[in-house]
Backbone as a printed PyTorch tensor [residue, N CA C, xyz], in Angstrom:
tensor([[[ 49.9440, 122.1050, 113.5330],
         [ 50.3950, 120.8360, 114.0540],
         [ 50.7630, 119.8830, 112.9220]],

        [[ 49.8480, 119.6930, 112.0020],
         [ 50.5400, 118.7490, 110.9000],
         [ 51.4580, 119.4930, 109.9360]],

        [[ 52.5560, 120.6350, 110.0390],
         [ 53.4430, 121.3130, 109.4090],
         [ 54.4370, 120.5250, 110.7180]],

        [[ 53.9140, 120.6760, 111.8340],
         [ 54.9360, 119.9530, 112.7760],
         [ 55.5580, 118.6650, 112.6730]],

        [[ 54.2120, 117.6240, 112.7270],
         [ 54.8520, 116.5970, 112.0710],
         [ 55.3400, 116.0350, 110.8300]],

        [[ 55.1600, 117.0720, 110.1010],
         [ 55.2780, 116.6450, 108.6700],
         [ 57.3110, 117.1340, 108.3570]],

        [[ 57.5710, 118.3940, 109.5630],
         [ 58.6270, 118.3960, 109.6760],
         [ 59.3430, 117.2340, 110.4070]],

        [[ 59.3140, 117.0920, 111.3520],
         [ 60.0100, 116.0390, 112.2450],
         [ 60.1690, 114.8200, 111.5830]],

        [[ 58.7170, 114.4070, 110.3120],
         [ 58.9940, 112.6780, 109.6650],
         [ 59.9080, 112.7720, 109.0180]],

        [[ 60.0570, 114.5440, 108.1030],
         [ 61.2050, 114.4920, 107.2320],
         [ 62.7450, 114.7140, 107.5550]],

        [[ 62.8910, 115.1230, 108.7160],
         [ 63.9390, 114.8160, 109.3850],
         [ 64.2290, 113.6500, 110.1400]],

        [[ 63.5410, 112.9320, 110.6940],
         [ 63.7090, 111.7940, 110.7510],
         [ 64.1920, 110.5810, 109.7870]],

        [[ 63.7050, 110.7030, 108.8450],
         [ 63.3710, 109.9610, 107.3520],
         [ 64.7570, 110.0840, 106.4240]],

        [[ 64.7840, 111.3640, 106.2280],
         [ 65.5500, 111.7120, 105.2440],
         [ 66.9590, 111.2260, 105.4360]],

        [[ 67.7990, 111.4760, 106.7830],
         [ 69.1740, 110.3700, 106.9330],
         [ 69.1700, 109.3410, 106.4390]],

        [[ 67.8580, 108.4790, 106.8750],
         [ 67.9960, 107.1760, 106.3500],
         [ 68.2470, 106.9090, 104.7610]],

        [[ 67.1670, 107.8210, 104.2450],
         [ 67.3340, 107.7770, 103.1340],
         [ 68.1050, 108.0590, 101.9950]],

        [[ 69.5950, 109.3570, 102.7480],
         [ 70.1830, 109.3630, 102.0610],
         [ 71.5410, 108.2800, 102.4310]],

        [[ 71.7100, 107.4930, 103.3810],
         [ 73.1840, 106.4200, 104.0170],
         [ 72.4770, 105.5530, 103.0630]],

        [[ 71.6170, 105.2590, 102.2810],
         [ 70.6740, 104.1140, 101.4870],
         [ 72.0330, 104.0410, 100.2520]],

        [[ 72.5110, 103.1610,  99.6760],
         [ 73.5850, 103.1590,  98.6410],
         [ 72.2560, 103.5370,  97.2860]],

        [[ 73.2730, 104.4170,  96.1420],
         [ 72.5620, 104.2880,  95.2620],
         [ 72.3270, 102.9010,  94.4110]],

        [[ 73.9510, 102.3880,  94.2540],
         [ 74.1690, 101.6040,  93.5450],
         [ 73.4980,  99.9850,  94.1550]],

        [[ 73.3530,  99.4120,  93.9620],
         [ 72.6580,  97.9430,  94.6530],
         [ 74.0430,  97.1210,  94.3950]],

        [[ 75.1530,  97.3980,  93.6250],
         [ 76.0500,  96.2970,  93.6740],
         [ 77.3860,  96.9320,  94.0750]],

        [[ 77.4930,  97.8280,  94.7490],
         [ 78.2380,  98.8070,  95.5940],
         [ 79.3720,  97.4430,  96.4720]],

        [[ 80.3830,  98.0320,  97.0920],
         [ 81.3290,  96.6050,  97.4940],
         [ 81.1290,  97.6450,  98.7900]],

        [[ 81.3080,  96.7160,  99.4080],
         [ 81.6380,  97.2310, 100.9380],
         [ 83.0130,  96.6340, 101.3320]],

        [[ 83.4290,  97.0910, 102.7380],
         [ 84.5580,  97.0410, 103.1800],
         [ 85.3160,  95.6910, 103.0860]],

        [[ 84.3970,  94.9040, 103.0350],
         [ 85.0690,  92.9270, 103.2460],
         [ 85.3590,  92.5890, 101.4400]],

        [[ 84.6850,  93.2720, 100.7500],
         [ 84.6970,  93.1260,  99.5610],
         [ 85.9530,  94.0220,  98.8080]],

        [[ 86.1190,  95.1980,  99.1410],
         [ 87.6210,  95.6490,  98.8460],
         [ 88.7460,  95.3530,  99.5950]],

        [[ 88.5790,  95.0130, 101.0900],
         [ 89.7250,  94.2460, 101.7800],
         [ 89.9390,  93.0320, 100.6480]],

        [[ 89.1800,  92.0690, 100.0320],
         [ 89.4830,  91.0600,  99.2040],
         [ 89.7010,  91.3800,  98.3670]],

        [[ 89.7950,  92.2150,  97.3830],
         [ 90.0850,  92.2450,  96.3220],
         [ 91.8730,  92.9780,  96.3910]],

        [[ 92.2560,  93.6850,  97.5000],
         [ 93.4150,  93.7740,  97.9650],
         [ 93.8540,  92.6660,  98.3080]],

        [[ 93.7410,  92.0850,  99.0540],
         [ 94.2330,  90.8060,  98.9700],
         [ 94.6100,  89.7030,  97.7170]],

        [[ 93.7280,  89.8260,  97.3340],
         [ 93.5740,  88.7460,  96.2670],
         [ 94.8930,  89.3310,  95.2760]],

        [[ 94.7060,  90.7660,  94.7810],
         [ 95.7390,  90.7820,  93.6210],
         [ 96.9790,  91.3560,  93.8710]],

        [[ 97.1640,  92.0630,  95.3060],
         [ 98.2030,  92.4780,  95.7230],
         [ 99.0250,  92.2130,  96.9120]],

        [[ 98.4210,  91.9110,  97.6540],
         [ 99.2250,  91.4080,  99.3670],
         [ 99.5160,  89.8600,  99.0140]],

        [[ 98.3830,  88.9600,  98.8170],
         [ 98.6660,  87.2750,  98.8780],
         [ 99.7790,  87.3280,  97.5690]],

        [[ 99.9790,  87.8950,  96.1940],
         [100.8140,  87.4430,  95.7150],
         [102.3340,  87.9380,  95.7770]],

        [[102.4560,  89.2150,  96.6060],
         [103.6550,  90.0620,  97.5140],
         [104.0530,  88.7420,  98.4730]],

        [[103.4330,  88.1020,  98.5870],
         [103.6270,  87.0740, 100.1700],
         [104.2580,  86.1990,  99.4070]],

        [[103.5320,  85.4310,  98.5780],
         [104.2460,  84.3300,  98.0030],
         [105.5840,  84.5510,  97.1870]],

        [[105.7440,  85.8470,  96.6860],
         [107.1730,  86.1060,  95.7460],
         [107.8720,  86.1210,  96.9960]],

        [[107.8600,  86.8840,  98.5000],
         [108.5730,  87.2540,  98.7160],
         [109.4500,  85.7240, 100.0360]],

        [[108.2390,  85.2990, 100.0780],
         [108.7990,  83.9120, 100.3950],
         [109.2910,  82.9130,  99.4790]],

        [[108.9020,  83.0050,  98.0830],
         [109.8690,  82.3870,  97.3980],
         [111.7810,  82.8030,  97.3650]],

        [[111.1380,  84.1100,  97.6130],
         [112.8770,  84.7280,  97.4340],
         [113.2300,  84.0330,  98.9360]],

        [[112.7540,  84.4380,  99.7750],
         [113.6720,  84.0430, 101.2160],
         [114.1620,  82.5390, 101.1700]],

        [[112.9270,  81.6540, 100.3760],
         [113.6250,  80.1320, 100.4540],
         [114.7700,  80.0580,  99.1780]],

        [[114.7950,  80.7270,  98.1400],
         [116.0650,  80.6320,  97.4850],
         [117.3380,  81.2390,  97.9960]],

        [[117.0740,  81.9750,  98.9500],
         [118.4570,  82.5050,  99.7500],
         [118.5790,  81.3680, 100.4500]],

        [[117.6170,  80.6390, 101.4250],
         [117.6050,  79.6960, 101.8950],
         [118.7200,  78.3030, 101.5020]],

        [[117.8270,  78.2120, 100.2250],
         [118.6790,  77.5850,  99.2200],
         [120.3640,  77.5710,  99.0930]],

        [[120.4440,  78.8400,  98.2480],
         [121.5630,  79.2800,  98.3280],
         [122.8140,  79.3220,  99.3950]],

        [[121.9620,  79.6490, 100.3960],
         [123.1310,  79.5290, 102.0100],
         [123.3420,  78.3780, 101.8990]],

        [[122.3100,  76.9730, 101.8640],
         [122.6600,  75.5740, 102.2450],
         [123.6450,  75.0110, 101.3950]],

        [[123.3120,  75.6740,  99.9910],
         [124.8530,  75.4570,  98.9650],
         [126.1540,  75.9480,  98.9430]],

        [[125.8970,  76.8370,  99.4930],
         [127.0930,  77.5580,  99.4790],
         [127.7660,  76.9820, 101.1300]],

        [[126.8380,  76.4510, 102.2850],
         [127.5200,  76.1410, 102.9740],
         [128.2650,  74.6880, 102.4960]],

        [[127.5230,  73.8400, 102.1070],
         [127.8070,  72.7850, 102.1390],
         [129.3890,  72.7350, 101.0140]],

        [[129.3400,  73.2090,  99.7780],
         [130.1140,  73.8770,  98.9410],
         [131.3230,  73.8540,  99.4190]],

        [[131.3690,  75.1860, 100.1070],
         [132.3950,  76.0120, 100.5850],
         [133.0820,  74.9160, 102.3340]],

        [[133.2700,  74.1150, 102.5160],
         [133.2500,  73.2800, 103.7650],
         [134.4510,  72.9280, 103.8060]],

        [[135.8450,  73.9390, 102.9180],
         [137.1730,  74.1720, 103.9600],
         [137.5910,  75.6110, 103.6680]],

        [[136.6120,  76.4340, 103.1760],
         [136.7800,  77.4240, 103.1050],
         [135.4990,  78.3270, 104.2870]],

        [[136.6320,  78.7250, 105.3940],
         [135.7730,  79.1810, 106.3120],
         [134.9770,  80.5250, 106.6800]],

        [[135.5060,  81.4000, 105.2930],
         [134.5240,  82.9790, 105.2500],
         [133.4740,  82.4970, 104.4600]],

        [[133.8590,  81.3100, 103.3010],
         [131.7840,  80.8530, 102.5070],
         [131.1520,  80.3320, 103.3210]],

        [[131.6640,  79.7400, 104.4030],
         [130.4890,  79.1930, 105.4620],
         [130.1390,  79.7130, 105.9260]],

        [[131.1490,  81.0330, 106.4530],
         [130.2960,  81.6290, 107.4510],
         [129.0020,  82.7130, 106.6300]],

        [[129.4750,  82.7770, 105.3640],
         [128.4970,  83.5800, 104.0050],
         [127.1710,  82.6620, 104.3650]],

        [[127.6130,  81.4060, 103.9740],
         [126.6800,  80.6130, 103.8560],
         [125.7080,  80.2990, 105.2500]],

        [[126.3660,  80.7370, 106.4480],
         [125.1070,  80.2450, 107.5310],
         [124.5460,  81.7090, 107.3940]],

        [[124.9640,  83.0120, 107.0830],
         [124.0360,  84.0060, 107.1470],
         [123.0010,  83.7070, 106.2830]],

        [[123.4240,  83.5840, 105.4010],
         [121.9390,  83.5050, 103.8450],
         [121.1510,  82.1890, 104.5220]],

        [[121.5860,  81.1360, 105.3290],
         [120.3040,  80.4320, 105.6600],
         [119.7460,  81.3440, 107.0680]],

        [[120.4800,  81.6100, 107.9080],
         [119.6120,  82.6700, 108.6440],
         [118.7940,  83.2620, 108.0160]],

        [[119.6460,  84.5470, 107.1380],
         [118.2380,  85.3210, 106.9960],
         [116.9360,  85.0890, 105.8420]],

        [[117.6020,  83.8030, 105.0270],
         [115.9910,  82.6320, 104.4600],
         [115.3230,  82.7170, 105.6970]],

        [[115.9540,  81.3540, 106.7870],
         [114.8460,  80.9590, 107.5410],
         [113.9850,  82.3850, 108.7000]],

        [[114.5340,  83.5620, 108.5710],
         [114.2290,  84.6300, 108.6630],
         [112.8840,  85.4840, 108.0980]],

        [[113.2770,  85.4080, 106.5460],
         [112.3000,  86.0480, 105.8390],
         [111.2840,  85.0880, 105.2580]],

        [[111.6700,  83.6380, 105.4570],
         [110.3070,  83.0890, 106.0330],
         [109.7660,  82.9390, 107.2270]],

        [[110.2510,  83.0610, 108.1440],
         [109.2950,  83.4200, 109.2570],
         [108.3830,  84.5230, 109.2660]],

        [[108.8410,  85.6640, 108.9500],
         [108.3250,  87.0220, 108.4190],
         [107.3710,  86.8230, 107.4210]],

        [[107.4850,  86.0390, 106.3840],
         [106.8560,  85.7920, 105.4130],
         [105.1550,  85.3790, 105.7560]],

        [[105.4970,  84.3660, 106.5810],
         [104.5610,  83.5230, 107.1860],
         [103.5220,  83.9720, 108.5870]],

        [[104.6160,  84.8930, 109.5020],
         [103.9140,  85.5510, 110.1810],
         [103.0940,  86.7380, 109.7590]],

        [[103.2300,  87.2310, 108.6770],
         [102.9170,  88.5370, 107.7940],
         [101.1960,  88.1550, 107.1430]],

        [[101.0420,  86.2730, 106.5770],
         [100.5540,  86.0650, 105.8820],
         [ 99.3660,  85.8120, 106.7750]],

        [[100.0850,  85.2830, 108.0030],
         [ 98.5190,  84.7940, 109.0370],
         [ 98.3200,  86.0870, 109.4180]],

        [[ 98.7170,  87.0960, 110.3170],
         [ 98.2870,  88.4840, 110.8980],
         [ 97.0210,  88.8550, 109.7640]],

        [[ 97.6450,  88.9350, 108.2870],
         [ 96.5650,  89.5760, 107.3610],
         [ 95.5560,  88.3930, 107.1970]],

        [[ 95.6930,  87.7390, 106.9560],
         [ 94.4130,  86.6770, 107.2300],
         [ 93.4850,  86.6860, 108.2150]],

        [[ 94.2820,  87.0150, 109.4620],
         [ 93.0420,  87.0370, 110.8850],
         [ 92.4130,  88.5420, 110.3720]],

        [[ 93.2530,  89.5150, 109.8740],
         [ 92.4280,  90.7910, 109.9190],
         [ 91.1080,  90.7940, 108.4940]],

        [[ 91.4570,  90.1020, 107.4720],
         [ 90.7640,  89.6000, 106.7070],
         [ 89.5930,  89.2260, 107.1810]],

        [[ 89.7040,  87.7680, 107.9290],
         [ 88.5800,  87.1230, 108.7130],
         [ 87.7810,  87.9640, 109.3470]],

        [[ 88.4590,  88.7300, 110.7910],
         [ 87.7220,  89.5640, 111.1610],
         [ 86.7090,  90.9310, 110.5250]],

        [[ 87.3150,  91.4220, 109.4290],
         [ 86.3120,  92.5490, 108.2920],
         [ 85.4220,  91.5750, 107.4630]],

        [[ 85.8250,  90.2570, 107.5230],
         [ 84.2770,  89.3130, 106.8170],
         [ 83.4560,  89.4050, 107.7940]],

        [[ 83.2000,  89.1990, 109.0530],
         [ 82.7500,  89.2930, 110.3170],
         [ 81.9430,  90.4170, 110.6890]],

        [[ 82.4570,  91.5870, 109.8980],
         [ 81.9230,  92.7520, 110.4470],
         [ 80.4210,  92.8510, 109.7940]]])
């Protein structure tokens, strides 16, 4: 009988003891989601909305510019489309990963 229980504690026991991290300063999941974030997605976001507002840019010059010449305008309302475009994208891109962020701090 005590070979019995002496089996069952160590099967019991022993899972626990090995899901135990070795390391004590080990990162878990909220901690590498951030560090992705931090050096690669948030600064992808900001270049790539800088570029969309210099197209932005660019369309509003080139429309305003070009204002009896009627193929640069029409140049020019695409490039502010697709600015005010790839900042929308930009921006919707930046909150989605933020809520999923939030939510893996949560976990």
């Amino acid at each position: 009988m005590q070979n019995f229980f002496s089996t069952l504690t160590a099967y019991l026991l022993v899972p626990q003891a090995l899901a135990q991290s070795a390391d004590p300063d080990s990162k878990t999941l909220a901690d590498i989601i951030k560090v992705v974030w931090n050096t690669l997605i948030s600064p992808a976001i900001t270049f790539l909305f800088l570029a969309a507002t210099v197209i932005f840019i660019w369309g509003l010059v080139e429309f305003i510019m070009n204002a009896d010449n009627d193929d640069a305008r029409s140049r020019g309302k695409r490039h502010i489309a697709w600015g005010v475009f790839g900042m929308f994208i930009m921006v919707a891109t930046g909150a989605i990963l933020f809520l999923f962020q939030n939510f893996f701090e949560s976990i």
